[in-house]
DSSP file (Angstrom, degrees, kcal/mol; ACC not computed):
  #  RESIDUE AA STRUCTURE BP1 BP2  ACC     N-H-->O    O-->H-N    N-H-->O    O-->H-N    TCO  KAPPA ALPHA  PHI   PSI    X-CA   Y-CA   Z-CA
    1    1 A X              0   0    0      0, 0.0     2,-0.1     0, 0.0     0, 0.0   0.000 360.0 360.0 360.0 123.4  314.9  -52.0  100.7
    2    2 A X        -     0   0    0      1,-0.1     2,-0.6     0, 0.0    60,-0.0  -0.400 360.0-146.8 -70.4 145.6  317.1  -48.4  100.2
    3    3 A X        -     0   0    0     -2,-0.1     2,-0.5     2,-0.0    -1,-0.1  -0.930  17.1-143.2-119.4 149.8  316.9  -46.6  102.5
    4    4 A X        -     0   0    0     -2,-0.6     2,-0.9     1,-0.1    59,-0.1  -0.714  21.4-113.9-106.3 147.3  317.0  -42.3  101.4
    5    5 A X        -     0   0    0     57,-0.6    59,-0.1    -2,-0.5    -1,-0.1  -0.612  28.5-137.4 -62.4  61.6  318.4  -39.6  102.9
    6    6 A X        +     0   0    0     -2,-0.9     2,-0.4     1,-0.1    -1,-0.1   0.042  39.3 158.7 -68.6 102.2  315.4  -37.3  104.0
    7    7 A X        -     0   0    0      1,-0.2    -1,-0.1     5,-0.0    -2,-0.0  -0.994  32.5-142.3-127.5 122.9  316.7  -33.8  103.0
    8    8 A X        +     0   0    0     -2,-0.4     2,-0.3     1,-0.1    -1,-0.2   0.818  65.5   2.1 -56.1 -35.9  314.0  -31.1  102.5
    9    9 A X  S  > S-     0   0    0      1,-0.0     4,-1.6     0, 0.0    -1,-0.1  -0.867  82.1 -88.2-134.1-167.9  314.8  -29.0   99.9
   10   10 A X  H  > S+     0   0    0     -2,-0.3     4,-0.6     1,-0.2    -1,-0.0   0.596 114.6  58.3 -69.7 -12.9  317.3  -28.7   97.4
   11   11 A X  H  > S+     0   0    0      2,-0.2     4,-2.6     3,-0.1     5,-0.3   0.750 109.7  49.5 -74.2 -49.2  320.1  -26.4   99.2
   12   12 A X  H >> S+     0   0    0      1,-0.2     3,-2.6     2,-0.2     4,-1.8   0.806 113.6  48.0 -59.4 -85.1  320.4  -29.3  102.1
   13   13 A X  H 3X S+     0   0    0     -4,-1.6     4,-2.8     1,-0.3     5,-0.5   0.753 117.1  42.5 -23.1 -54.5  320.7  -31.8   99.0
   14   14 A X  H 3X S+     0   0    0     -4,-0.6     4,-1.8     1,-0.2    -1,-0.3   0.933 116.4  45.9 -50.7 -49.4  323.5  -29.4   97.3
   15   15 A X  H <X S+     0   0    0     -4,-2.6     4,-1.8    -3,-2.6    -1,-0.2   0.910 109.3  52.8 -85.3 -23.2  325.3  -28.8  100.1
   16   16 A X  H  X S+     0   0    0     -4,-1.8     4,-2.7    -5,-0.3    -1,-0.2   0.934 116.6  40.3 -49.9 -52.3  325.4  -32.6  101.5
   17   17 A X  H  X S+     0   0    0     -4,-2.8     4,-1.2    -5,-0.3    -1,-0.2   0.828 118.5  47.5 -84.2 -14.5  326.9  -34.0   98.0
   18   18 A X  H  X S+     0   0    0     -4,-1.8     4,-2.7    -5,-0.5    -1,-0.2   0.991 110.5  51.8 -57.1 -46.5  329.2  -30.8   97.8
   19   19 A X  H >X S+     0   0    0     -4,-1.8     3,-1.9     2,-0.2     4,-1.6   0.949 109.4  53.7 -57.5 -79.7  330.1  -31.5  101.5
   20   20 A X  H 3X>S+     0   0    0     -4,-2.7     4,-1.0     1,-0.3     5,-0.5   0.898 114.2  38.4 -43.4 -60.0  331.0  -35.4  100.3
   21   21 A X  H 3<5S+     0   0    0     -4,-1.2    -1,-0.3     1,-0.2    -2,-0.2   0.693 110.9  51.5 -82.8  -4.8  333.3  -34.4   97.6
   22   22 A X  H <<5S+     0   0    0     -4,-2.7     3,-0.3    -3,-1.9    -1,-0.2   0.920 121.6  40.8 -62.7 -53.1  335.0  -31.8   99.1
   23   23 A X  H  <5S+     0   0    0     -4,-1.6    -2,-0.2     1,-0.2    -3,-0.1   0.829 117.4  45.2  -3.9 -97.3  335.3  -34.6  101.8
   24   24 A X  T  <5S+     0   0    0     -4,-1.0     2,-0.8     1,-0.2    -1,-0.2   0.593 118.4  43.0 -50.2 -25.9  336.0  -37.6   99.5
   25   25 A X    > < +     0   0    0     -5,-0.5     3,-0.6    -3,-0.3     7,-0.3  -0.307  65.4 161.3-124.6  75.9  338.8  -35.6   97.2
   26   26 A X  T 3   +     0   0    0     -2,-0.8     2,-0.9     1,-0.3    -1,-0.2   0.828  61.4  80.4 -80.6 -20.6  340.8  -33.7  100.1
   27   27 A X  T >> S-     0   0    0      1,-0.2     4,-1.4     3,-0.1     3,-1.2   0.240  96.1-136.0 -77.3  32.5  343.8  -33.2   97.5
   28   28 A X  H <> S+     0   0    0     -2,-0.9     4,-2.2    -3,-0.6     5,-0.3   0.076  73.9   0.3  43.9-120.1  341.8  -30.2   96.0
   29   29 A X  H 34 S+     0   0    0      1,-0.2    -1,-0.3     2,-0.2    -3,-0.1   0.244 135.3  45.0 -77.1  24.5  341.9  -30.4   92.0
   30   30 A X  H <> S+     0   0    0     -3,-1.2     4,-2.7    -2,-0.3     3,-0.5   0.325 119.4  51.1-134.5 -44.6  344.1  -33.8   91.1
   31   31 A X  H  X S+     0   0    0     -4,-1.4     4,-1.9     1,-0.2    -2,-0.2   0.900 110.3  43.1 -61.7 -33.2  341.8  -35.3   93.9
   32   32 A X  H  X S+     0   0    0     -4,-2.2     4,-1.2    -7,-0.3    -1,-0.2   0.652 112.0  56.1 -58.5 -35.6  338.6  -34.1   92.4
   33   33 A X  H >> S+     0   0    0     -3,-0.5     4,-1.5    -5,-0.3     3,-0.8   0.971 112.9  41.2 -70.9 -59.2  340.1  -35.3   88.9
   34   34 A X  H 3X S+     0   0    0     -4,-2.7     4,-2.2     1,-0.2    -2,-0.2   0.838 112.8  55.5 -66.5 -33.7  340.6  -39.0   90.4
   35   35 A X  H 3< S+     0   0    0     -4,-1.9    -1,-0.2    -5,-0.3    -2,-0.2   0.910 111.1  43.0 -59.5 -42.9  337.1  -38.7   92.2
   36   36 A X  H <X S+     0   0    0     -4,-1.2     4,-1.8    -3,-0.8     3,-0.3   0.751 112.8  57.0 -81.0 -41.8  335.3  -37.9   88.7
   37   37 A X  H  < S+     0   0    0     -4,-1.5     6,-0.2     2,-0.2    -2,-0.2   0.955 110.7  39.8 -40.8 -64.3  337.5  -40.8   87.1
   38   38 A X  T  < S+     0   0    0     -4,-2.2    -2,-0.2     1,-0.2    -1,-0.2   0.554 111.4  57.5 -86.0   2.4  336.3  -43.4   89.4
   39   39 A X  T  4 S+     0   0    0     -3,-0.3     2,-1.7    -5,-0.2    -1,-0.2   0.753  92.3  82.2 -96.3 -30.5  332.5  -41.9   89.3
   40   40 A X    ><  -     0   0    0     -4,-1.8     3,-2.8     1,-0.2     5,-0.2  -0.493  60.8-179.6 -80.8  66.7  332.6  -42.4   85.1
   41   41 A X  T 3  S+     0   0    0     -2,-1.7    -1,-0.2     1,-0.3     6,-0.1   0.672  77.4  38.2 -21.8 -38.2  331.7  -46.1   84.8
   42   42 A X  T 3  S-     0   0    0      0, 0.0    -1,-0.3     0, 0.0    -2,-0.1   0.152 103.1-120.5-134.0  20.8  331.9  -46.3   81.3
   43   43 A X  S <  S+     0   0    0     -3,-2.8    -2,-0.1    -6,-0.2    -6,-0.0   0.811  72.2 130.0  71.3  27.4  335.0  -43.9   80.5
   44   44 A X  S    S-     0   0    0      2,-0.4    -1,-0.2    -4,-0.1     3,-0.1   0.252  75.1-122.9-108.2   6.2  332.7  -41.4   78.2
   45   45 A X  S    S+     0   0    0     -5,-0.2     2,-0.3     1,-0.1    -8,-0.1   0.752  88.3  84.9  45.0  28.6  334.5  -38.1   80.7
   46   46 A X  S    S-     0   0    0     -6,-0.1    -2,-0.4   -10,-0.1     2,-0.4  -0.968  79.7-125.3-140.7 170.4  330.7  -37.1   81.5
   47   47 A X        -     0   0    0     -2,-0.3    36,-2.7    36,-0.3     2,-0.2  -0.894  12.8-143.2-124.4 135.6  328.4  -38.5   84.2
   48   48 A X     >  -     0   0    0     -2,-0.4     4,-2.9    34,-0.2     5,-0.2  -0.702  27.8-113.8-112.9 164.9  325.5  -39.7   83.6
   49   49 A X  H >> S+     0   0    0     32,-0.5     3,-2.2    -2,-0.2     4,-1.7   0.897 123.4  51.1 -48.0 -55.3  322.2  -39.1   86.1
   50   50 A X  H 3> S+     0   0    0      1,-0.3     4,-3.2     2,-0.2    -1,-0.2   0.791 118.1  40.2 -47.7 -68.6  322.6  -43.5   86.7
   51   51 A X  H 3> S+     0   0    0      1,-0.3     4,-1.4     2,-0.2    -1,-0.3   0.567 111.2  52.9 -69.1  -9.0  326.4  -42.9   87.5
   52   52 A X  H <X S+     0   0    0     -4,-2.9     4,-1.1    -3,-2.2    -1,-0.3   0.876 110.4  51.3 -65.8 -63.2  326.0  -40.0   89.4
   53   53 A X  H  X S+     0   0    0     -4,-1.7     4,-3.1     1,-0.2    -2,-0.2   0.873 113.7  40.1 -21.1 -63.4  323.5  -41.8   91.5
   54   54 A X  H  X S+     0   0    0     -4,-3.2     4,-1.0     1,-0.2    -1,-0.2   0.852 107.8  62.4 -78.2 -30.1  325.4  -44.6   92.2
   55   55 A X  H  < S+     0   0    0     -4,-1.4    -1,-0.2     1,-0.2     4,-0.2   0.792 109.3  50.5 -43.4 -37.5  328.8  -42.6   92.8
   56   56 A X  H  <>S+     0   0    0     -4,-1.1     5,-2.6     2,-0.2    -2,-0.2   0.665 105.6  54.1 -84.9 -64.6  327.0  -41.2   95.3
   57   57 A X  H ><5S+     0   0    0     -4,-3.1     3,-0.6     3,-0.2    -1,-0.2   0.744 104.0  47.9  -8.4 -71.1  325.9  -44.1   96.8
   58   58 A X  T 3<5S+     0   0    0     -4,-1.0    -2,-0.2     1,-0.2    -1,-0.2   0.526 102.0  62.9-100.6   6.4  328.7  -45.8   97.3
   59   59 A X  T 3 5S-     0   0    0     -4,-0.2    -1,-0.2     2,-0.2    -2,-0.2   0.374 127.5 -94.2 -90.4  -7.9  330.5  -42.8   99.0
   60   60 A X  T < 5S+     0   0    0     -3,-0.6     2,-0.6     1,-0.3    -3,-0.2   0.221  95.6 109.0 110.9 -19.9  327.5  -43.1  101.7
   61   61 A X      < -     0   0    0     -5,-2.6     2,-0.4    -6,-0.1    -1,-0.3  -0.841  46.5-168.7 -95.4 121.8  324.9  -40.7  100.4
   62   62 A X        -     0   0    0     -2,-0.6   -57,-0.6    -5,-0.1     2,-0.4  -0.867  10.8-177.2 -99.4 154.1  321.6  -42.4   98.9
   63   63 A X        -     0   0    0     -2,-0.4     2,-0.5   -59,-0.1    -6,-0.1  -0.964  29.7-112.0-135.0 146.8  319.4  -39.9   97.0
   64   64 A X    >>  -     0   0    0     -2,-0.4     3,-5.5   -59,-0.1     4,-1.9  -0.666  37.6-101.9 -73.6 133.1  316.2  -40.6   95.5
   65   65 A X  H 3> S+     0   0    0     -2,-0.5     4,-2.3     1,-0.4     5,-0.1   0.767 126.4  55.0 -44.1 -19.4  316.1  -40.5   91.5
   66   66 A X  H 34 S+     0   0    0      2,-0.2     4,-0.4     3,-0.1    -1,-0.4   0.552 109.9  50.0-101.7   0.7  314.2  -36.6   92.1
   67   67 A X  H <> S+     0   0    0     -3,-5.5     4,-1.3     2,-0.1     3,-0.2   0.713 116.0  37.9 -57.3 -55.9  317.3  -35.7   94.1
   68   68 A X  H  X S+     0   0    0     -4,-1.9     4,-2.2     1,-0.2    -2,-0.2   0.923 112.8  53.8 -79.2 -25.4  319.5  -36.8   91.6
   69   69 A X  H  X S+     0   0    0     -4,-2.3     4,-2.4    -5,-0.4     5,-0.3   0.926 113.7  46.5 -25.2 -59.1  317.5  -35.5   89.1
   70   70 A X  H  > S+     0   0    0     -4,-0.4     4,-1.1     1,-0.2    -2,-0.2   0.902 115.6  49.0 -44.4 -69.9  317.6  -32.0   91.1
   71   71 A X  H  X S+     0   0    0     -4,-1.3     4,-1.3     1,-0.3    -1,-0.2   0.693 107.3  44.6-120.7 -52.2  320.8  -32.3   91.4
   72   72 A X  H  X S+     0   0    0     -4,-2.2     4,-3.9     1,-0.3    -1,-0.3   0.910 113.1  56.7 -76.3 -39.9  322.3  -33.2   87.9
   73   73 A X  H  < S+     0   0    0     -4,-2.4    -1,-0.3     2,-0.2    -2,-0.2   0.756 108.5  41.5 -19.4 -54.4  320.2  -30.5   86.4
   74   74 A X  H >< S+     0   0    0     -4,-1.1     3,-0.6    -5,-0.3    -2,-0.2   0.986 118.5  45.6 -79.3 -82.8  321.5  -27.7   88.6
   75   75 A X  H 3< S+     0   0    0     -4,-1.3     2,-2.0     1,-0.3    -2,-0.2   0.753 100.7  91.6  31.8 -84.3  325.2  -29.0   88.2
   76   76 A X  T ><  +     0   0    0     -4,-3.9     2,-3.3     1,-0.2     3,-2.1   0.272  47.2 161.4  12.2 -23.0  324.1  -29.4   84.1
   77   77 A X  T <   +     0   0    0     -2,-2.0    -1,-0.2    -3,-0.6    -2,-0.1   0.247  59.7  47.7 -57.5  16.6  325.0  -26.5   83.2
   78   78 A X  T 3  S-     0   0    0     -2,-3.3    -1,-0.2     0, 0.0    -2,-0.1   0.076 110.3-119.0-110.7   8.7  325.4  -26.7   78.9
   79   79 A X  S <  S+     0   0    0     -3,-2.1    -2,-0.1    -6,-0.2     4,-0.1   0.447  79.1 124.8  78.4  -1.3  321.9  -28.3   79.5
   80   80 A X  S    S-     0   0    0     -4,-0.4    -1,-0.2     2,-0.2    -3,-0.1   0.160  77.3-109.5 -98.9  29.5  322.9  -31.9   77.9
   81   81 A X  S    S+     0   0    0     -5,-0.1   -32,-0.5    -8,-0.1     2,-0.4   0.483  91.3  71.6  59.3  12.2  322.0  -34.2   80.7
   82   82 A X  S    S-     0   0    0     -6,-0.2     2,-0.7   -34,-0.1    -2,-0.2  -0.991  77.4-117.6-141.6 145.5  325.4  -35.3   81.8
   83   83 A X        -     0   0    0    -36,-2.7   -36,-0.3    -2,-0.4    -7,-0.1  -0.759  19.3-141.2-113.9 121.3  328.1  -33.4   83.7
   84   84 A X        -     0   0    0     -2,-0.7   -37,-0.1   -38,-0.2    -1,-0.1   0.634  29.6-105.0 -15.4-169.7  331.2  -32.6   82.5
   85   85 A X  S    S+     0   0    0      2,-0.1    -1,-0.1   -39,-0.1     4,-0.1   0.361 126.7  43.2 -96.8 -16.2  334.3  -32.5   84.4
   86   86 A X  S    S+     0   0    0      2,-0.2     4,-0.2     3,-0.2    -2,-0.1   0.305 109.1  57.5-105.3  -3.1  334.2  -28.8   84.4
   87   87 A X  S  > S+     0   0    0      2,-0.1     4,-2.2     3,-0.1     5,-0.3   0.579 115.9  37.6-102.5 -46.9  330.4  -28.8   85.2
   88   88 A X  T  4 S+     0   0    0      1,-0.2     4,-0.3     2,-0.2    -2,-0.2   0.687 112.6  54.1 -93.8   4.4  331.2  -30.8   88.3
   89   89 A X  T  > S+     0   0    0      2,-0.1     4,-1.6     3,-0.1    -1,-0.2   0.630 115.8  43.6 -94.0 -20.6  334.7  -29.0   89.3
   90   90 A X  H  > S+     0   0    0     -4,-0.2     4,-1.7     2,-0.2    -2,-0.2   0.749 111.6  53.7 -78.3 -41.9  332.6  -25.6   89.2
   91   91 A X  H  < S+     0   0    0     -4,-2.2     3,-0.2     1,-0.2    -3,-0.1   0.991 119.5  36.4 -53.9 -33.3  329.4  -27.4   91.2
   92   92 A X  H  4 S+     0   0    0     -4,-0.3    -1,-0.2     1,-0.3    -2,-0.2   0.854 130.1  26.4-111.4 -26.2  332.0  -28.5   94.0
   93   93 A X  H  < S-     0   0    0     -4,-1.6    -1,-0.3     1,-0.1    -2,-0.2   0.160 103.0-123.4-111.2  47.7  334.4  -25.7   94.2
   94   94 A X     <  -     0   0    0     -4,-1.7    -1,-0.1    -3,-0.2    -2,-0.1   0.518  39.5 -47.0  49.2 176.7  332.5  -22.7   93.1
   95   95 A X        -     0   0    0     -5,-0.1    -5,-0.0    -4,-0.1     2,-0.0  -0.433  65.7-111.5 -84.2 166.2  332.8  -20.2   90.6
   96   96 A X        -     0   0    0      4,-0.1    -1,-0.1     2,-0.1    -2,-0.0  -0.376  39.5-105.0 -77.8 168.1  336.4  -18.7   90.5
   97   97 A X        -     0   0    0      1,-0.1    -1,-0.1    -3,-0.0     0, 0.0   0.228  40.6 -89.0 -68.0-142.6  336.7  -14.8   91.8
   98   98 A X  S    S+     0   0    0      2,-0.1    -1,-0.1    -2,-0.0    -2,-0.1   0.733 126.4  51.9-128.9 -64.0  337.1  -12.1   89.6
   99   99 A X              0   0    0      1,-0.3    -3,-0.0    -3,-0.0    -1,-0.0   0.930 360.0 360.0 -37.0 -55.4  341.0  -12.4   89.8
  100  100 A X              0   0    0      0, 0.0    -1,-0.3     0, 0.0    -2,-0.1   0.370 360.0 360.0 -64.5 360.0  341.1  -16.1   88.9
């Protein structure tokens, strides 16, 4: 029996798995690169919701399939159900400033 992480809405959910991979990949962008490497099961450079899940998982966070639903969606952004490496280096360190 799984047991889930009881987060009420979808900012707690955001900020928990942001929280974990800032965490998990403390060597800023080459850690973030390796993190996303070892979340892509099947080597295709995108995440799928399944692998997303399970990365997730095994880093200590369980979500329920409408969390990671939530989650990959938002993340998503070019809308094609899987997230980039650039979809998920923008989700976890934010958009650049204006300079950058």
């Amino acid at each position: 029996m799984e047991k889930y992480t009881q987060i009420s809405n979808f900012e707690e959910i955001q900020q928990k798995v942001v929280e974990l991979c800032r965490k998990r990949s403390a060597n800023g962008l080459r850690g973030l690169r390796s993190m996303f490497k070892a979340m892509d099961r099947n080597g295709n450079k995108t995440l799928s919701p399944i692998e997303f899940k399970y990365a997730m998982r095994d880093y200590g966070l369980t979500l329920s399939e409408i969390e990671v639903t939530q989650i990959v969606k938002h993340f998503d952004t070019n809308k094609d159900g899987q997230l980039s490496f650039d979809e998920f280096l923008r989700a976890i360190r934010g958009n650049l400033n204006q300079r950058r």
